[in-house]
C-alpha positions in Angstrom: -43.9 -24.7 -104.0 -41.0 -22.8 -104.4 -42.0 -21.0 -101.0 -42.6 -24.0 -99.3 -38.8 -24.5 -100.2 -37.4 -22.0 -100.0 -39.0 -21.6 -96.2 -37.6 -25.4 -95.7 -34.1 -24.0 -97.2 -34.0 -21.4 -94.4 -35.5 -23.7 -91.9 -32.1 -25.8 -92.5 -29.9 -22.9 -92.7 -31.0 -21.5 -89.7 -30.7 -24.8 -87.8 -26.6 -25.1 -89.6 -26.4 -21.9 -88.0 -27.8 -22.4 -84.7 -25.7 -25.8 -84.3 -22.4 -23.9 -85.5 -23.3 -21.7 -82.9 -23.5 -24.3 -80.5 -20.4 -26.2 -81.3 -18.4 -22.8 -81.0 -20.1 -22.5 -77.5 -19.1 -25.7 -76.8 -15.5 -25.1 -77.8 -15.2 -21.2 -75.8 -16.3 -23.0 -73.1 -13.9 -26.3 -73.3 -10.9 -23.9 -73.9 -12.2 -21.5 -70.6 -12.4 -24.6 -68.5 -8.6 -25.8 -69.8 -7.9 -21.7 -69.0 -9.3 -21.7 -65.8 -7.4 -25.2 -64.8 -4.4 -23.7 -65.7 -4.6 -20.9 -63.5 -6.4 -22.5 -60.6 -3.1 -25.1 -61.0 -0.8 -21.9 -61.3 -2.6 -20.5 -57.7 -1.9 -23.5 -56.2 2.0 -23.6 -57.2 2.5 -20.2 -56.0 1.1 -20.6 -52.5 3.0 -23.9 -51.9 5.6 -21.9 -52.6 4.3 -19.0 -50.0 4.1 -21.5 -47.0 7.3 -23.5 -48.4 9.3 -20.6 -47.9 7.0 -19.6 -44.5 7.9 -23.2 -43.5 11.6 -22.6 -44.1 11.7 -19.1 -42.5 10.2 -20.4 -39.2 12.8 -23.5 -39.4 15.2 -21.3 -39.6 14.4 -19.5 -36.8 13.5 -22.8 -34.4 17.3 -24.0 -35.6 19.1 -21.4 -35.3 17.9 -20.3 -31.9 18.7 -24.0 -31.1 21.7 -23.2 -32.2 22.4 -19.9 -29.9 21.7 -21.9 -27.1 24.0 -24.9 -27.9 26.6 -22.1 -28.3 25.6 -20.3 -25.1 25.6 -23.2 -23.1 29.1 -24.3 -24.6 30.3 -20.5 -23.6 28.4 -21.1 -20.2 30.6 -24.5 -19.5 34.1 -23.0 -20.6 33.5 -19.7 -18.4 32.4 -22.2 -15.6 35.6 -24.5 -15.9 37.7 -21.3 -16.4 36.3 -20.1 -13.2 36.8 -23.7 -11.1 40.6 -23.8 -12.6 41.4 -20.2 -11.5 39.8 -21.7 -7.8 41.7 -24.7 -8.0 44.9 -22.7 -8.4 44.1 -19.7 -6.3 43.1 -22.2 -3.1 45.6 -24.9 -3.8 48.6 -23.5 -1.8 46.5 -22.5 0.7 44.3 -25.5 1.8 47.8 -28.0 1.7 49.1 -25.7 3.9 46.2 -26.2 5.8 46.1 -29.8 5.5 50.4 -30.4 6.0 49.9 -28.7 9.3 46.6 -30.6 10.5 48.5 -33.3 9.7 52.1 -32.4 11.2 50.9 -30.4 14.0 49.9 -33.7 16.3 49.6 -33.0 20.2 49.3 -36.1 21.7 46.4 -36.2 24.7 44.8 -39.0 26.2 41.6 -39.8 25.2 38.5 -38.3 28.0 37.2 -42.0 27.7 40.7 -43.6 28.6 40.9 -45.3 32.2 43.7 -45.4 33.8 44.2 -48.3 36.5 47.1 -49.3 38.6 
């Protein structure tokens, strides 16, 4: 008899053992699972971040570019009304002197269509 319990002794020990065993399994793999949250969470941070920053960089660009060309095309009006004022004064003298003597210069003719009748 003492066999017998002695054998039922180590039955129960074993089986203390093999659920201790079995609860630490349970635990490693509880605290893995929490581990590999935590980095999977930490991945995903750090490439929102990447294409954030991508995002911002290519913003940039598409902005600033925008911005060249508002600046160009102001450069592009100032040269243009720089150029028509030097024109203006340049031509000024010239076409009223044309225009006072188109205007002054009258020789009076009679008109081809004019019939003269006595």
């Amino acid at each position: 008899m003492t066999s017998q319990s002695q054998g039922i002794q180590q039955l129960l020990q074993a089986e203390k053992r093999a659920k201790d065993k079995l609860e630490e399994a349970k635990k490693r793999k509880g605290k893995r699972l929490k581990q590999a949250k935590e980095e999977a969470i930490a991945e995903i941070d750090h490439y929102r971040l990447q294409r954030e920053k991508e995002f911002r960089h290519k913003q940039t660009n598409v902005m600033g570019s925008q911005g060249n060309l508002s600046a160009k095309i102001e450069e592009q009006t100032t040269e243009t009304i720089g150029n028509l004022t030097s024109s203006y004064h340049k031509n000024m003298e010239s076409m009223m002197k044309k225009l006072l003597n188109t205007i002054y210069d009258i020789n009076p003719e009679i008109h081809p269509n004019f019939r003269y009748e006595v």
